[in-house]
mmCIF file of the N, C-alpha and C atoms, coordinates in Angstrom:
data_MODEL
# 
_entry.id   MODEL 
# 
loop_
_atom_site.group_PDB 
_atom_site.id 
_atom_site.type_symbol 
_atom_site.label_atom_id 
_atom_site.label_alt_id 
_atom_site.label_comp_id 
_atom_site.label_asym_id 
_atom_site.label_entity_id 
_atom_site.label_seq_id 
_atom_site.pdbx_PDB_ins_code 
_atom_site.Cartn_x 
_atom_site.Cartn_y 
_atom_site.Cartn_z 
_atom_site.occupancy 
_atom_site.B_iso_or_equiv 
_atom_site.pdbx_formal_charge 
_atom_site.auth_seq_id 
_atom_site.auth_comp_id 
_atom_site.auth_asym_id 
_atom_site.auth_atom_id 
_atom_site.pdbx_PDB_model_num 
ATOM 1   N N  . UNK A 1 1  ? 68.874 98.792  157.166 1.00 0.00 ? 1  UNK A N  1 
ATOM 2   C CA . UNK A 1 1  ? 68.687 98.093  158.422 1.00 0.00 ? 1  UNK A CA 1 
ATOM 3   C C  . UNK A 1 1  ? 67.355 98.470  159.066 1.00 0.00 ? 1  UNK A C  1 
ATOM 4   N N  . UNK A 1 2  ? 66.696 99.835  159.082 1.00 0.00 ? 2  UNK A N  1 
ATOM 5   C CA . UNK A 1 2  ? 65.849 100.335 159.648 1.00 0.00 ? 2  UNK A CA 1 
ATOM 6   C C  . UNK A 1 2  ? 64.624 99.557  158.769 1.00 0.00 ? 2  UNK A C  1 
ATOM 7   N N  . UNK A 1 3  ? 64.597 99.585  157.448 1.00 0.00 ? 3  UNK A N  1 
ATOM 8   C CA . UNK A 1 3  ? 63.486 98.362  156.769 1.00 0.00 ? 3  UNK A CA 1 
ATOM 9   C C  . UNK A 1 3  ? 63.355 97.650  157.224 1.00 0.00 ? 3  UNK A C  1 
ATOM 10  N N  . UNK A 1 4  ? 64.746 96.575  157.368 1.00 0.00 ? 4  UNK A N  1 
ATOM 11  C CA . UNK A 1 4  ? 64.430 95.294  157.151 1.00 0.00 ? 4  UNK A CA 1 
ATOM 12  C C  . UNK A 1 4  ? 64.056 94.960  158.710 1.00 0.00 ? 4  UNK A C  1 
ATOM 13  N N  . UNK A 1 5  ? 64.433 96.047  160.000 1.00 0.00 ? 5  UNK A N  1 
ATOM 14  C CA . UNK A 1 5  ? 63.786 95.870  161.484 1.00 0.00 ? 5  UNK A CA 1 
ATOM 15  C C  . UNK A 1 5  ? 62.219 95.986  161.259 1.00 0.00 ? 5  UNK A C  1 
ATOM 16  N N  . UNK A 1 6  ? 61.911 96.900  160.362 1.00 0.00 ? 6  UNK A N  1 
ATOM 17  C CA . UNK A 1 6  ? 60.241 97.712  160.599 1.00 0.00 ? 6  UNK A CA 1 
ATOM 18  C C  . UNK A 1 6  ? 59.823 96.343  159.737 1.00 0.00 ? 6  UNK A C  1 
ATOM 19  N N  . UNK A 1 7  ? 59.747 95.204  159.195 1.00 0.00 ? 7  UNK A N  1 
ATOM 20  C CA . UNK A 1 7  ? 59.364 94.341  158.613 1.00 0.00 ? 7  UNK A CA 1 
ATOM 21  C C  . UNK A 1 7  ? 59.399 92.752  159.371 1.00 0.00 ? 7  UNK A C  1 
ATOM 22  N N  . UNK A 1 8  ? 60.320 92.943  159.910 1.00 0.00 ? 8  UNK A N  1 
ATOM 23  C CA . UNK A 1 8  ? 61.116 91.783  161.021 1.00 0.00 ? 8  UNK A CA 1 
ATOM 24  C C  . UNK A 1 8  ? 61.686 90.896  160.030 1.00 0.00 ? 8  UNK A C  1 
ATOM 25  N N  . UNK A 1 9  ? 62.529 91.259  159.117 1.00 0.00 ? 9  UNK A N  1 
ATOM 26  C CA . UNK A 1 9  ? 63.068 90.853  158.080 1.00 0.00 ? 9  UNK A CA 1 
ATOM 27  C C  . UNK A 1 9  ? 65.246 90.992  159.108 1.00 0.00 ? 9  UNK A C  1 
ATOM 28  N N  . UNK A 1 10 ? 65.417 89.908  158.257 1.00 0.00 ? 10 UNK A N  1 
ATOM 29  C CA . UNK A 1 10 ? 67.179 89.979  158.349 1.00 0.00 ? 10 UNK A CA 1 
ATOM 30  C C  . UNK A 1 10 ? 67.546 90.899  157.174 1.00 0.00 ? 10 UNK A C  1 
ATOM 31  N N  . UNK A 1 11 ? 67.181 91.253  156.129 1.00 0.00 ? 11 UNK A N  1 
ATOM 32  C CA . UNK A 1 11 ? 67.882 92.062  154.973 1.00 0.00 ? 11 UNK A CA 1 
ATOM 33  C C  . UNK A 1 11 ? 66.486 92.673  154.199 1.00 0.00 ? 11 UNK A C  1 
ATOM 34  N N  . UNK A 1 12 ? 66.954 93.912  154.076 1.00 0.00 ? 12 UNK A N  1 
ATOM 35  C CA . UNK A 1 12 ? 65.776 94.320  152.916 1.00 0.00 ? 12 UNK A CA 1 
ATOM 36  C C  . UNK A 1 12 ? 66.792 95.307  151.735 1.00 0.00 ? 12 UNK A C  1 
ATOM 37  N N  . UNK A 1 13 ? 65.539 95.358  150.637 1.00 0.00 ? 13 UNK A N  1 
ATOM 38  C CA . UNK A 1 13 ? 66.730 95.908  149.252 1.00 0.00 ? 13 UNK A CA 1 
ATOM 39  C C  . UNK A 1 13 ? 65.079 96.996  148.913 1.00 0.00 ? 13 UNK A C  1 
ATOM 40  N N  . UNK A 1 14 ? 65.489 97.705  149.069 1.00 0.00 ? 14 UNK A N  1 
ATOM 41  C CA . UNK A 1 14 ? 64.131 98.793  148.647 1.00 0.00 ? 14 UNK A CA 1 
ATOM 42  C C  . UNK A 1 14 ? 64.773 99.348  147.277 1.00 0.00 ? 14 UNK A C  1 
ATOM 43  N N  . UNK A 1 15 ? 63.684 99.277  146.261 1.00 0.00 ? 15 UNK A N  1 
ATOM 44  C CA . UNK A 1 15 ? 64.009 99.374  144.967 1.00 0.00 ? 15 UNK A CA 1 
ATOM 45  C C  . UNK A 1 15 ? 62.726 100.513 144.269 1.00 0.00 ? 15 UNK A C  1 
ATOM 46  N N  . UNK A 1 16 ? 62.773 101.025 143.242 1.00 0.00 ? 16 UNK A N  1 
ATOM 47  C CA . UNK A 1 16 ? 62.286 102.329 142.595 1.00 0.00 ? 16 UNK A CA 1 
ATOM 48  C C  . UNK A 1 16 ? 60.778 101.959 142.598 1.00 0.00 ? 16 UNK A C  1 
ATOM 49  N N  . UNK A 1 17 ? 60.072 100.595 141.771 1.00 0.00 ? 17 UNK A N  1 
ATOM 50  C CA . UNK A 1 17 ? 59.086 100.122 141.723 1.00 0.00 ? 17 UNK A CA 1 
ATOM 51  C C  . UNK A 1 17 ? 58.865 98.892  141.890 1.00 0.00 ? 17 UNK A C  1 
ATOM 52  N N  . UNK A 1 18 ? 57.822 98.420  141.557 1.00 0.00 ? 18 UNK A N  1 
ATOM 53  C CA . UNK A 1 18 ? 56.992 96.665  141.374 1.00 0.00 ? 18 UNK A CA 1 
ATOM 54  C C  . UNK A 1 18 ? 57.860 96.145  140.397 1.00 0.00 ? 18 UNK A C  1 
ATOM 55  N N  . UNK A 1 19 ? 58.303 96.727  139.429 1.00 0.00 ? 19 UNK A N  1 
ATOM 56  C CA . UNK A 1 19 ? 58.769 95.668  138.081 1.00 0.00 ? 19 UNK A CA 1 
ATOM 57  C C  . UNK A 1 19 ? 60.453 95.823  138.280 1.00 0.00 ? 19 UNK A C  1 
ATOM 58  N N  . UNK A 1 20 ? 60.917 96.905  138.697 1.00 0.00 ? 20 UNK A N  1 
ATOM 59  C CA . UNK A 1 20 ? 62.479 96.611  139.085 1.00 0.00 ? 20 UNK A CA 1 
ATOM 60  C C  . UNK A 1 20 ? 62.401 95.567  140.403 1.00 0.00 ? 20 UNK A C  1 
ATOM 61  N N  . UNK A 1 21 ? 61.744 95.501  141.530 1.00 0.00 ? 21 UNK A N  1 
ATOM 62  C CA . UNK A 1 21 ? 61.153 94.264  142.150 1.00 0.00 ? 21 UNK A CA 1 
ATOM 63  C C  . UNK A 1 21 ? 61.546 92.896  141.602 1.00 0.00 ? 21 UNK A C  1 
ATOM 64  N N  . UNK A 1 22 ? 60.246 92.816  140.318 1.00 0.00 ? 22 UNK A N  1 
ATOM 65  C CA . UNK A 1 22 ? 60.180 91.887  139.894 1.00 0.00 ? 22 UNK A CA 1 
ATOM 66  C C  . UNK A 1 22 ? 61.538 91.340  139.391 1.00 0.00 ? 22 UNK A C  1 
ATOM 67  N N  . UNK A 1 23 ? 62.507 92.113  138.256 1.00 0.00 ? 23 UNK A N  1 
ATOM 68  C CA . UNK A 1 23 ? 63.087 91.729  137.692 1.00 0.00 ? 23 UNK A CA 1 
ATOM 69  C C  . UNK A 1 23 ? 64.514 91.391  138.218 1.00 0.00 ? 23 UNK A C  1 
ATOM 70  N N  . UNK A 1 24 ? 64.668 92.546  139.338 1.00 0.00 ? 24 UNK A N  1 
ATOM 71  C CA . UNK A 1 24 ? 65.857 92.283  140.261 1.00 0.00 ? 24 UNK A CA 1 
ATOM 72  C C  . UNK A 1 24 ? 66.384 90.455  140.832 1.00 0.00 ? 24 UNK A C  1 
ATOM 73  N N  . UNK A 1 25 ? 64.283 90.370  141.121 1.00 0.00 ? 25 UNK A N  1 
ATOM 74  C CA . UNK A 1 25 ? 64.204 88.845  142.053 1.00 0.00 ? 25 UNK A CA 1 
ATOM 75  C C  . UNK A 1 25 ? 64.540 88.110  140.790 1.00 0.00 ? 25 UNK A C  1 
ATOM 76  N N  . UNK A 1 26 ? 63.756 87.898  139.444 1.00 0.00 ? 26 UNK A N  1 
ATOM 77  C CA . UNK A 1 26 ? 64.347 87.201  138.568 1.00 0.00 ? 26 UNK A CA 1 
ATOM 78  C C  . UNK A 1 26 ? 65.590 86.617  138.010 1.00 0.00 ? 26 UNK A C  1 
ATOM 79  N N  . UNK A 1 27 ? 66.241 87.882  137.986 1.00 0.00 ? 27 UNK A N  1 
ATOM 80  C CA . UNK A 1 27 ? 67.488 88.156  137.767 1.00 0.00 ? 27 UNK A CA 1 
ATOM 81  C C  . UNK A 1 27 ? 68.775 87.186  138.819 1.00 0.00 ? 27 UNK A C  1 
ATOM 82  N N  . UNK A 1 28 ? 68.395 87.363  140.238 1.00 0.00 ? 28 UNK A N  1 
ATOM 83  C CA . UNK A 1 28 ? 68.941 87.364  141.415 1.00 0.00 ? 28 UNK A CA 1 
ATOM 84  C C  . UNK A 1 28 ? 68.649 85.523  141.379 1.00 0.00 ? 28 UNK A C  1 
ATOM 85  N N  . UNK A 1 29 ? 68.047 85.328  140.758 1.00 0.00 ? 29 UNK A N  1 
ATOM 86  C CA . UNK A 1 29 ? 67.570 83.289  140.900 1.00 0.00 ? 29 UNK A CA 1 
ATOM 87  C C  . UNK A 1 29 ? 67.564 82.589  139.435 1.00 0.00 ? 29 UNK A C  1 
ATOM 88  N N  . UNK A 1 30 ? 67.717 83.179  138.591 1.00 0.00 ? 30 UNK A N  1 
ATOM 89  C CA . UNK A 1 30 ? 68.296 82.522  136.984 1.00 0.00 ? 30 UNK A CA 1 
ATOM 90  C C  . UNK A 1 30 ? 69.505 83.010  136.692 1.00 0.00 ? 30 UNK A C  1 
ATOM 91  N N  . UNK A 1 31 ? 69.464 81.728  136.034 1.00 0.00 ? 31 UNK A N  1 
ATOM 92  C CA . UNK A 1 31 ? 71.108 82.033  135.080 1.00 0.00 ? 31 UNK A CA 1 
ATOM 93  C C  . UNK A 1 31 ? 70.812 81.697  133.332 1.00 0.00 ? 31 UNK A C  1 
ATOM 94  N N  . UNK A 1 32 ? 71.597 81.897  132.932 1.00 0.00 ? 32 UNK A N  1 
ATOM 95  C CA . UNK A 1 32 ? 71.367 81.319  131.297 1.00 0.00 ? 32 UNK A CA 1 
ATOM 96  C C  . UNK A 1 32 ? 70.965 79.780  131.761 1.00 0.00 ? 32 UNK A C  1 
ATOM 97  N N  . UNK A 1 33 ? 70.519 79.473  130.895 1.00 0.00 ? 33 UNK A N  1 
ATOM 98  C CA . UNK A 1 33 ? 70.210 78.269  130.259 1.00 0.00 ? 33 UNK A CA 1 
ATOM 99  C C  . UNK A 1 33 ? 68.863 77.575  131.484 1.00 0.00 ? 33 UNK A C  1 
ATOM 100 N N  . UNK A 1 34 ? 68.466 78.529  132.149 1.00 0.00 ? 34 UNK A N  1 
ATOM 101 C CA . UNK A 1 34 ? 67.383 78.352  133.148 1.00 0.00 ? 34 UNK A CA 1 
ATOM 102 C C  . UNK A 1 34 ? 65.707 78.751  132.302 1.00 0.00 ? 34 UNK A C  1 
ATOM 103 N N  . UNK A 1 35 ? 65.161 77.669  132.829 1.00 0.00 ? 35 UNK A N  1 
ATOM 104 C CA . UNK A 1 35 ? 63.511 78.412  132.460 1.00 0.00 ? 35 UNK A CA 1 
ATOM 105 C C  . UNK A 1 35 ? 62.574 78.580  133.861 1.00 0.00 ? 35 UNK A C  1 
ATOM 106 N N  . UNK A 1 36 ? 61.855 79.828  133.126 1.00 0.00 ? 36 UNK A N  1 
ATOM 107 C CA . UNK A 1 36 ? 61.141 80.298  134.216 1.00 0.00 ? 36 UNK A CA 1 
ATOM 108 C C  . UNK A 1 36 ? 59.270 79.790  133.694 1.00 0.00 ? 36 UNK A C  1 
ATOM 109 N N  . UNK A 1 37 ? 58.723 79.282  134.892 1.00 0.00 ? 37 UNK A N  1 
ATOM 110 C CA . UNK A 1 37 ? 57.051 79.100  134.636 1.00 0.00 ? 37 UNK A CA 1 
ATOM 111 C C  . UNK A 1 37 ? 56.540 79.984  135.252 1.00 0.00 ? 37 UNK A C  1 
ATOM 112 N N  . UNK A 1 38 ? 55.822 80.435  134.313 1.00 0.00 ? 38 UNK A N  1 
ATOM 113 C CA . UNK A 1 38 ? 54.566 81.892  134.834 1.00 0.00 ? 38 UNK A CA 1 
ATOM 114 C C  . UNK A 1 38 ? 53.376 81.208  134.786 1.00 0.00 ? 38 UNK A C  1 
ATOM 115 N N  . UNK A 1 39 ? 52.209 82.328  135.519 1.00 0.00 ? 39 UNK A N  1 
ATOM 116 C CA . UNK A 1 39 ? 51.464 82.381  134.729 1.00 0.00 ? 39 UNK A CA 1 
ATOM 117 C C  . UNK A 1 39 ? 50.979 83.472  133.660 1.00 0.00 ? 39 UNK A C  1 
ATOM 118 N N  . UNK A 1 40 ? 49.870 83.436  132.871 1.00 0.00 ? 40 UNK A N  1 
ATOM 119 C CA . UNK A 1 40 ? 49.430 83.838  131.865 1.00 0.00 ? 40 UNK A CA 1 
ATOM 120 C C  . UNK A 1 40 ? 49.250 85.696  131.580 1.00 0.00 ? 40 UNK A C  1 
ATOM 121 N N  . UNK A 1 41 ? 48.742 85.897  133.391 1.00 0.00 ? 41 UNK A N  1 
ATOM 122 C CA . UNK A 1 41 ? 47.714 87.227  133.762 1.00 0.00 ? 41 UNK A CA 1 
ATOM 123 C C  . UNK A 1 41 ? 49.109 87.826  135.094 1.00 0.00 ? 41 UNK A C  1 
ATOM 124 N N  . UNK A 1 42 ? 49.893 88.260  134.489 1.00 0.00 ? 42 UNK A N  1 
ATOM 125 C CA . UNK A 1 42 ? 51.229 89.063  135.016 1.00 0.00 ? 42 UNK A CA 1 
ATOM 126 C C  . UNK A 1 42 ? 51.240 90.547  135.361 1.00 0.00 ? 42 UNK A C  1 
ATOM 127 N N  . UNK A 1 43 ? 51.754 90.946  136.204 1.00 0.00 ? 43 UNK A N  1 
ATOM 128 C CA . UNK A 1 43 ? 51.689 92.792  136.624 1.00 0.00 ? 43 UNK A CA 1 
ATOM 129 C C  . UNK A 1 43 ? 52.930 93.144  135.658 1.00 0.00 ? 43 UNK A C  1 
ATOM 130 N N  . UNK A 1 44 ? 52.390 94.441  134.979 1.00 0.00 ? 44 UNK A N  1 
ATOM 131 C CA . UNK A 1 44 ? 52.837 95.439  134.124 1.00 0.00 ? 44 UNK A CA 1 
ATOM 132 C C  . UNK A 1 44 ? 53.909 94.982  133.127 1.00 0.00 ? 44 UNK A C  1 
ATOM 133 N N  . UNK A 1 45 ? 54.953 95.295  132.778 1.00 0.00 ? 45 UNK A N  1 
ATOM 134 C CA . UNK A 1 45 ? 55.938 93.985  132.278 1.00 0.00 ? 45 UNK A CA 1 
ATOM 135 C C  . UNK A 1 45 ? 56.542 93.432  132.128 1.00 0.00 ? 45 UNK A C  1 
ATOM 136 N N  . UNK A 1 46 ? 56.021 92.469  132.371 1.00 0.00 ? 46 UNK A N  1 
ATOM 137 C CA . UNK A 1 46 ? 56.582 91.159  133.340 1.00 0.00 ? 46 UNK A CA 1 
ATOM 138 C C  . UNK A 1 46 ? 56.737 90.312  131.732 1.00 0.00 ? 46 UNK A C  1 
ATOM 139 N N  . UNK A 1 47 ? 55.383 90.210  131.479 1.00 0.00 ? 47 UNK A N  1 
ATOM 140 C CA . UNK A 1 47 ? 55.619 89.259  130.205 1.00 0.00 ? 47 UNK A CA 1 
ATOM 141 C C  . UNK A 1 47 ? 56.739 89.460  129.476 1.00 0.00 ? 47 UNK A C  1 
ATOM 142 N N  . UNK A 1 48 ? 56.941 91.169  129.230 1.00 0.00 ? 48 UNK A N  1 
ATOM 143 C CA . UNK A 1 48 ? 57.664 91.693  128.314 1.00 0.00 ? 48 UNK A CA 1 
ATOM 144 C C  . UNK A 1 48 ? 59.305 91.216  128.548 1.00 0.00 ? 48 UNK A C  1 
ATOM 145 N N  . UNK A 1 49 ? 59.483 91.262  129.824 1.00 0.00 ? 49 UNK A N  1 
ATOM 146 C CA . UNK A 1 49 ? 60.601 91.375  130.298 1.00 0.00 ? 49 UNK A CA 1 
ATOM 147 C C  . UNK A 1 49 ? 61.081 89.005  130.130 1.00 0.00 ? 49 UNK A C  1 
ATOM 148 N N  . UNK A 1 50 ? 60.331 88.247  130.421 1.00 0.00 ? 50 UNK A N  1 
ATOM 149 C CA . UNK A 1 50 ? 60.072 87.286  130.736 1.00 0.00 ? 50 UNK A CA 1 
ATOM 150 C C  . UNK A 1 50 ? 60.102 86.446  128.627 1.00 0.00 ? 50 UNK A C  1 
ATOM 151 N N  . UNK A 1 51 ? 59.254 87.482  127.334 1.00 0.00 ? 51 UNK A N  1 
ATOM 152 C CA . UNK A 1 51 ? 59.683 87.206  126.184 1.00 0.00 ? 51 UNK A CA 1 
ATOM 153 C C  . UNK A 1 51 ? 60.409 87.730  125.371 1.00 0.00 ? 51 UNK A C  1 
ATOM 154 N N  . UNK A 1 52 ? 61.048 88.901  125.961 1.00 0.00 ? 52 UNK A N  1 
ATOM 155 C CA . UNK A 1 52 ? 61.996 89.311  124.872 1.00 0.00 ? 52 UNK A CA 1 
ATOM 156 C C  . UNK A 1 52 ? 63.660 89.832  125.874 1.00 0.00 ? 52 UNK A C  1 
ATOM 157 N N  . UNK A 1 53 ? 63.486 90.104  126.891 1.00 0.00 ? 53 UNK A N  1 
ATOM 158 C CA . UNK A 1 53 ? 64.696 90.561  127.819 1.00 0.00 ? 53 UNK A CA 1 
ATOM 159 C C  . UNK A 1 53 ? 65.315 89.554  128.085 1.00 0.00 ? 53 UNK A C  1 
ATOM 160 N N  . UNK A 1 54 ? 64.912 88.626  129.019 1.00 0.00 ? 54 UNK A N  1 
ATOM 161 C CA . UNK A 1 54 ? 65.534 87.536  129.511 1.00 0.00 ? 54 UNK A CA 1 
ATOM 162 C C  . UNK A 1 54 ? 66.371 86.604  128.761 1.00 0.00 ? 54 UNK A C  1 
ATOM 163 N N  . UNK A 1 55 ? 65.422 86.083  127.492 1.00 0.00 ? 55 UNK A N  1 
ATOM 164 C CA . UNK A 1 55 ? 65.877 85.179  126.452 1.00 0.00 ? 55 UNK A CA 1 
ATOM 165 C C  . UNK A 1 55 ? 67.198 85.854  125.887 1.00 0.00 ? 55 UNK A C  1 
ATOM 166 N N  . UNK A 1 56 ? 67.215 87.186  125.999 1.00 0.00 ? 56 UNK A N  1 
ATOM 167 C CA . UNK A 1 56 ? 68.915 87.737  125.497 1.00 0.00 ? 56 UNK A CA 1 
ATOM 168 C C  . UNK A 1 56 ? 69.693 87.244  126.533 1.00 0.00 ? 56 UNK A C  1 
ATOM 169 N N  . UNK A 1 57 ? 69.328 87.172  127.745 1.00 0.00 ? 57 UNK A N  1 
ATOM 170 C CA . UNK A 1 57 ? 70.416 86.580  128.148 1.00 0.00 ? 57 UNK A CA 1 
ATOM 171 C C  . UNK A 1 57 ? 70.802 85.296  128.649 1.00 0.00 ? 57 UNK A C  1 
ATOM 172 N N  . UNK A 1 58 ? 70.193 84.566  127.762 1.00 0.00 ? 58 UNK A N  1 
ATOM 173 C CA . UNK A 1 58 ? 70.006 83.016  127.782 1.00 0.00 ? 58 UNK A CA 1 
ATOM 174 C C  . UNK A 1 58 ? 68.806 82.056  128.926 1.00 0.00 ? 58 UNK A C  1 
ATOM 175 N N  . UNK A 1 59 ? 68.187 82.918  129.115 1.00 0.00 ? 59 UNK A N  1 
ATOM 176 C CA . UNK A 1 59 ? 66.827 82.679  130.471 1.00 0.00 ? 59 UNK A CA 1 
ATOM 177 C C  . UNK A 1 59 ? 65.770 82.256  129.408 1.00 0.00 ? 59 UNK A C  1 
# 
């Protein structure tokens, strides 16, 4: 609660780094059989997570 006031946010989720970040939000807005558009030039890995993680679980 004290985040998401110091931000002027209704909810905040404070997480370890940038790529649990990333993947949480990914995660949190696909389902199987969903595709995601990137682009090319991605922070740390993202790609990785986006060509070989996701597709296991039908993303």
């Amino acid at each position: 609660a004290k985040l998401a006031a110091l931000e002027g946010a209704d909810a905040a989720l404070p997480v370890g780094s940038g790529m649990a970040a990333i993947a949480l939000t990914l995660l949190a807005f696909a389902a199987n059989g969903d595709h995601i558009v990137a682009a090319d030039a991605l922070y740390g890995g993202t790609l990785t997570l986006l060509t070989r993680e996701l597709p296991r679980l039908g993303i």
